[in-house]
N, C-alpha and C positions, 0 to 999 in steps of 0.2 A: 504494500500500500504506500501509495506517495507520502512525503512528507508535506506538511504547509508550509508555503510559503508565504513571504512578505514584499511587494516591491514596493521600490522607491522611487519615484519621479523624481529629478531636480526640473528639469524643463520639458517640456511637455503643455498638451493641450491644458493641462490642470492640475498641477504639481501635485504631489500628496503620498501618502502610503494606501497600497492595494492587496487585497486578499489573494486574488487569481490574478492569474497573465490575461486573461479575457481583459478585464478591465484596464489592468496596465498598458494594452497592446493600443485601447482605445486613444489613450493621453499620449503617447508618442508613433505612433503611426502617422506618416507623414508629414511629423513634425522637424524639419529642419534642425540638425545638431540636439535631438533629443538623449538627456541623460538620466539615465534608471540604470537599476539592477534589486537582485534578489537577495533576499535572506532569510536563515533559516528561525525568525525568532522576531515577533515583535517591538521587542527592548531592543534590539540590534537593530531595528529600522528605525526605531523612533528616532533612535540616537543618529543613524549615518543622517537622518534626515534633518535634525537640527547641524549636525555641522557642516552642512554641503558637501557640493558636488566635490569641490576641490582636493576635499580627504579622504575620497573614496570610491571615486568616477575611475573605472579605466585601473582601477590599483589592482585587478584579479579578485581569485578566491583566497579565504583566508582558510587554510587545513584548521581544525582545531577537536576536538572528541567530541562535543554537543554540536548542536546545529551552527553553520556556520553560513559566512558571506557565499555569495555565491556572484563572483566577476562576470559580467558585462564586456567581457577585451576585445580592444576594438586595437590592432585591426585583427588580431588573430583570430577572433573567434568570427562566428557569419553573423552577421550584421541584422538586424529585426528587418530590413530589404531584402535583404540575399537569400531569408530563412520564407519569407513570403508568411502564408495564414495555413495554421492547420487542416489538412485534407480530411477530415472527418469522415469520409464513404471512404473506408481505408481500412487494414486491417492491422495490427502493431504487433510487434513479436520481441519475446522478452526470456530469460535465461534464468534459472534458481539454479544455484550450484552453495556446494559446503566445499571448500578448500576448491583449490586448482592447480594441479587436475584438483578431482572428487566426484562424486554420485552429479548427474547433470538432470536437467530436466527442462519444457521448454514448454511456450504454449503461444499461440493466437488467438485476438480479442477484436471485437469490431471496437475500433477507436473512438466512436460516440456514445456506443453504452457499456461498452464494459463487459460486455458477454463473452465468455470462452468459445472460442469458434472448435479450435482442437489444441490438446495437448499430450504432450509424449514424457515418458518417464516415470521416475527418474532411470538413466542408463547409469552401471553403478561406477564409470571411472572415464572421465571426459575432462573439458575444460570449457569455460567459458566462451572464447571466439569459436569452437568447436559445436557449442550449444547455439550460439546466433546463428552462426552457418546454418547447418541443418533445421533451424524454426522458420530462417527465409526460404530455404528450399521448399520447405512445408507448405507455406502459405502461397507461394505460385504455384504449386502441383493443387490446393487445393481451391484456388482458383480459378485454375485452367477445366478443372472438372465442371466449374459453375458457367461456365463461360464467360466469365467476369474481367474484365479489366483494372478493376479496383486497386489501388496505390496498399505498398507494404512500407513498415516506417520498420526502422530497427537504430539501434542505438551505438552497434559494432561498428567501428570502418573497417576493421579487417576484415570481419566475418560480410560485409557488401563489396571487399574488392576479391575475396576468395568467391564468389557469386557469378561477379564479371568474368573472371579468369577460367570458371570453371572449375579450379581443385584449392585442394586447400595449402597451407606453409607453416605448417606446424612440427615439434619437434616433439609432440608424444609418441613413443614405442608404439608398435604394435606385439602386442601380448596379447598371454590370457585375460590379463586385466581390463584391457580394452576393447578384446573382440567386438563387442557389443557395437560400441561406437564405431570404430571403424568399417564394420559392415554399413553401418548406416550413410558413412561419409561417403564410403566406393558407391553406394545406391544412389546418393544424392548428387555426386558428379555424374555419373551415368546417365540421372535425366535431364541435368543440366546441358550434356552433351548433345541431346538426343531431339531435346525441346526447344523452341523459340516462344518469346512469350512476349504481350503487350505492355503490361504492366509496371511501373514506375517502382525501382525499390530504393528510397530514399533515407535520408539520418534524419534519426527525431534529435532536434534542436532541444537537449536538456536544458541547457545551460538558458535557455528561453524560455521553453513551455514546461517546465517541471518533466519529473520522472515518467517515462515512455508508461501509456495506461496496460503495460499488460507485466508492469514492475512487480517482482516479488517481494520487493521491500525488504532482502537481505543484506542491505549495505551499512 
């Protein structure tokens, strides 16, 4: 489950503190030189919001063990432009894993309500871009069967450029341990191989719209 968030406007259609990126997106959408960002904790926003922009625009995320800052970096990170508006008729795919490797598991959710479309697992010894890989593969195989066009989000870059490539770049052994998964991976390039598909599979914009809706909320 997501954490709550907090944004901060400094400039913006209507400066303020915001519960949801919905509303945040409102006040700097279109807004010339708009400056926000997120946090994990209302004290923490209240506060970045009494001292401005200047102490904390563009400064990143702050690591810390409770909820923390969550940077806005501009220009590394994509830009509330570049990331566009969430594709809602979409479907989100997301990883629960304990250690990594470890026991992996995966699932797909339709992005507007939260419903599990499918899920697989746990397999008992994988890795996280290993568990992305194979939930993207999922959701266009299970797409293609709907005749659907519908856009996939996922949260991996690696596991979306192991996608494109067709195979994966990873350094897990193949063993007993991992038979499992590995069968799964050779299946899942094979119809990658095999298939052409219409579908857009895109990066969910955390660091903008909060945690990808099909989060297992193990972090």
């Amino acid at each position: 489950m997501a954490q709550s968030k907090y944004y901060v406007v400094w400039a913006g259609h209507k400066p303020g503190i915001y519960t949801s990126w919905a509303e945040c997106q409102k006040q700097v959408n279109k807004f010339p030189q708009a400056k926000f960002k997120s946090y994990g904790s209302q004290a923490e926003a209240e506060k970045a919001f009494k001292e401005g922009a200047g102490a904390h625009w563009g400064q990143g995320s702050a690591k810390s063990g409770g909820g923390s800052a969550s940077g806005f970096r501009r220009p590394a990170a994509v830009t509330l432009e570049e990331a566009g508006e969430i594709d809602y008729d979409s479907i989100s795919v997301d990883v629960g894993t304990r250690g990594n490797p470890g026991p992996v598991e995966y699932k797909g959710v339709d992005t507007r309500t939260g419903e599990i479309l499918f899920a697989y697992g746990p397999v008992s010894k994988g890795t996280n871009n290993l568990g992305e890989f194979l939930a993207i593969v999922h959701a266009l195989e299970y797409l293609q069967e709907r005749g659907s066009s519908k856009t996939v989000y996922s949260d991996s870059v690696n596991a979306m450029k192991w996608v494109r490539q067709k195979a994966v770049a990873t350094t897990l052994p193949r063993d007993a341990s991992t038979r499992e998964i590995w069968f799964l991976i050779d299946k899942a390039e094979q119809w990658l191989r095999t298939h052409t598909y219409p579908n857009k599979v895109l990066k969910w914009q955390t660091h903008l719209w909060g945690e990808i809706k099909a989060d297992y909320g193990r972090k």
